[in-house]
Backbone as CSV, one residue per row, in Angstrom:
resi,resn,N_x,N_y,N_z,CA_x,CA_y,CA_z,C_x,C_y,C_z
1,UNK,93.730,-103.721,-136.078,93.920,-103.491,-134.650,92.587,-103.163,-133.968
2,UNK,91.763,-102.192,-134.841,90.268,-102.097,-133.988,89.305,-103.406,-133.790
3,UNK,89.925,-104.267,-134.816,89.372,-105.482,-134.093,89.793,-106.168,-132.810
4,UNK,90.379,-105.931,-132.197,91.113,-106.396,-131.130,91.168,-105.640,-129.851
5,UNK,90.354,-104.842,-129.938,90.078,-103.715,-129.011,89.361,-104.035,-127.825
6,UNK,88.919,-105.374,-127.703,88.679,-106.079,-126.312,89.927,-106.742,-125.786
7,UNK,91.033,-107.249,-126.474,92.513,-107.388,-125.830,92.993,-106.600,-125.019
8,UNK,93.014,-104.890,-125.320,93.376,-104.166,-124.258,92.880,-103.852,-123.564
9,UNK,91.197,-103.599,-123.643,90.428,-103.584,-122.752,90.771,-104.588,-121.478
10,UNK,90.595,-105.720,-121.776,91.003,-106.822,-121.006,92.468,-106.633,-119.913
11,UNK,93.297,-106.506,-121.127,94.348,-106.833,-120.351,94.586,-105.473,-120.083
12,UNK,94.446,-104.262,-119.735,94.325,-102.999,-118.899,93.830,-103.372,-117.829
13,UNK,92.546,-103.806,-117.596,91.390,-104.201,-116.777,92.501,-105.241,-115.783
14,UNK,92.657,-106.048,-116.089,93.389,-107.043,-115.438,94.627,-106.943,-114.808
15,UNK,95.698,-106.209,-115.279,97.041,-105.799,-114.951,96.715,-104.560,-113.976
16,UNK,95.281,-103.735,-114.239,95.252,-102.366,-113.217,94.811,-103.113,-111.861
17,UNK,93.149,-104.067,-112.239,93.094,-105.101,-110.915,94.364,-105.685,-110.061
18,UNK,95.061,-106.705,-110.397,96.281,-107.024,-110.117,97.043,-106.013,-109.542
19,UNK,97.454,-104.958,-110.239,98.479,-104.117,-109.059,97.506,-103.237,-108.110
20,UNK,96.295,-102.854,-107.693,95.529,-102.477,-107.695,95.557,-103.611,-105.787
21,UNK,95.227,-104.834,-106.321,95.248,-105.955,-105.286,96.608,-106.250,-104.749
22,UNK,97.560,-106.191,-105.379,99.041,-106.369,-104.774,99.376,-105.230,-103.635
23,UNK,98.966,-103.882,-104.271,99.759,-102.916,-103.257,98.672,-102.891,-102.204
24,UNK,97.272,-102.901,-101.981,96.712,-103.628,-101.267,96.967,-104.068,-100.098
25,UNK,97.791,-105.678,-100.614,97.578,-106.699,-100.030,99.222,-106.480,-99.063
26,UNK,99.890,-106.016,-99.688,101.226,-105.213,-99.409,101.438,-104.530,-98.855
27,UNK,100.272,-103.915,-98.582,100.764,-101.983,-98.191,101.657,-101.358,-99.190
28,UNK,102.267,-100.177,-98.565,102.998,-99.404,-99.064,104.339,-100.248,-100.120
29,UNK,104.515,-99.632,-101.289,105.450,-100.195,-102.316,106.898,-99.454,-101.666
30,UNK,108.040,-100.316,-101.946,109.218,-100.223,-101.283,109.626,-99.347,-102.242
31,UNK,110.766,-98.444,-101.865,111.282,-97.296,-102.528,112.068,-97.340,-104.213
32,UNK,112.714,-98.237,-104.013,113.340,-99.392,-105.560,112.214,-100.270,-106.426
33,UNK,110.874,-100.460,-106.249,110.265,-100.806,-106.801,108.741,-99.772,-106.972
34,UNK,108.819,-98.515,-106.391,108.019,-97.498,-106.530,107.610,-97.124,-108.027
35,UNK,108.800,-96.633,-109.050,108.976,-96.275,-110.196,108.424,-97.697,-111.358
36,UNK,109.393,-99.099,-111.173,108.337,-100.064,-111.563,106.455,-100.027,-111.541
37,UNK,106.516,-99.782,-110.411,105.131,-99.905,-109.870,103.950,-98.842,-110.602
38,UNK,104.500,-97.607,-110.747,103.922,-96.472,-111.451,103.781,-96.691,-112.724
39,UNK,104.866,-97.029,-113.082,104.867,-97.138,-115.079,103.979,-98.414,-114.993
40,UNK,103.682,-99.664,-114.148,102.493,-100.557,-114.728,101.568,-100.022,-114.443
41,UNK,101.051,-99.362,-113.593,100.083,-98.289,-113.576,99.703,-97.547,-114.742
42,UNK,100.466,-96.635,-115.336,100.188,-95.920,-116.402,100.456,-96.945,-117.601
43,UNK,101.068,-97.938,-117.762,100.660,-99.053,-119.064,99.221,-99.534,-118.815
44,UNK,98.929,-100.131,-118.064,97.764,-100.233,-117.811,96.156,-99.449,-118.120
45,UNK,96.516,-98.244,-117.502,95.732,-96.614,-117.719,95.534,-96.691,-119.015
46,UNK,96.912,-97.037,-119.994,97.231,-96.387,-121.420,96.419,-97.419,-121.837
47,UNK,96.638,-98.879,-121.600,95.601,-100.242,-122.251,94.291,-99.851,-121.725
48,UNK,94.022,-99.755,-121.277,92.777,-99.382,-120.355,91.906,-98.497,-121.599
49,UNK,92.485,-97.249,-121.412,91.660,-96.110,-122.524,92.092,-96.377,-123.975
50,UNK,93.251,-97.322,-124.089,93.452,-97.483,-125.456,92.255,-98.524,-126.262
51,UNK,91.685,-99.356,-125.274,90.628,-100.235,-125.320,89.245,-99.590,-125.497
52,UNK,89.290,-98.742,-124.694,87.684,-98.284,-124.589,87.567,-97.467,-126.042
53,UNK,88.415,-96.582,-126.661,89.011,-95.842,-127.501,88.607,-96.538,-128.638
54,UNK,89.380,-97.745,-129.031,89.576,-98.473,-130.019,88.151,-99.349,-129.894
55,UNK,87.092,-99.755,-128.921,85.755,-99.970,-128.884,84.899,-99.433,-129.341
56,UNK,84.906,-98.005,-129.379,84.099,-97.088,-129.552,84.014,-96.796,-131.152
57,UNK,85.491,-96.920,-131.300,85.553,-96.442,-132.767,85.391,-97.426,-133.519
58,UNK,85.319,-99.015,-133.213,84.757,-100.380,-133.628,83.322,-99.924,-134.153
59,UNK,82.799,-99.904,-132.857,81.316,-99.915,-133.075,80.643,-98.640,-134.169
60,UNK,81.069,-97.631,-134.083,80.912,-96.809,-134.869,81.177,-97.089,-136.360
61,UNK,82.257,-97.537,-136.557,82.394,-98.318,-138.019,81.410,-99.073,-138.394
62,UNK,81.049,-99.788,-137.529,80.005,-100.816,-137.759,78.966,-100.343,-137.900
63,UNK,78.630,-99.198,-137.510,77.335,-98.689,-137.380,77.290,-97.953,-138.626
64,UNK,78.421,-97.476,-139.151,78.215,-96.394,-140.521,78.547,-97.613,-141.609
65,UNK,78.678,-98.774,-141.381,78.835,-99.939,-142.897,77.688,-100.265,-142.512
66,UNK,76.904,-100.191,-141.386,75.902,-101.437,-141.459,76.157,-102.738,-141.123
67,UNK,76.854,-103.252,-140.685,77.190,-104.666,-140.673,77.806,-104.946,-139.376
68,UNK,77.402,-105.938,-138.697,77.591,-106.478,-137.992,78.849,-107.932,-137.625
69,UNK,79.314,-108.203,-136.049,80.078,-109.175,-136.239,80.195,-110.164,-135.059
């Protein structure tokens, strides 16, 4: 899985942009789709730092084997 730790990076990055630009472009989120709207927010948040997280601790591996990829 720490190999893959630019997937969530990514797709955090992208899904937070996206709602980020929707409510935006929208204005204010309607009252029945508020709660939707929050939890992709915090999935997002969660991919977001689960990425940077799982990067960090990539590179560090790499750095204590020596080896590169």
């Amino acid at each position: 899985m720490a190999d893959h730790w630019w997937k969530l990076l990514l797709g955090g990055t992208v899904t937070l942009t996206a709602l980020v630009v929707g409510t935006t472009v929208t204005g204010d989120v309607p009252g029945g789709l508020w709660w939707p709207t929050m939890l992709l927010g915090l999935f997002s948040l969660s991919a977001l730092i689960g990425g940077v997280l799982l990067g960090v601790a990539h590179l560090m591996q790499e750095r204590s084997s020596g080896t590169t990829s």
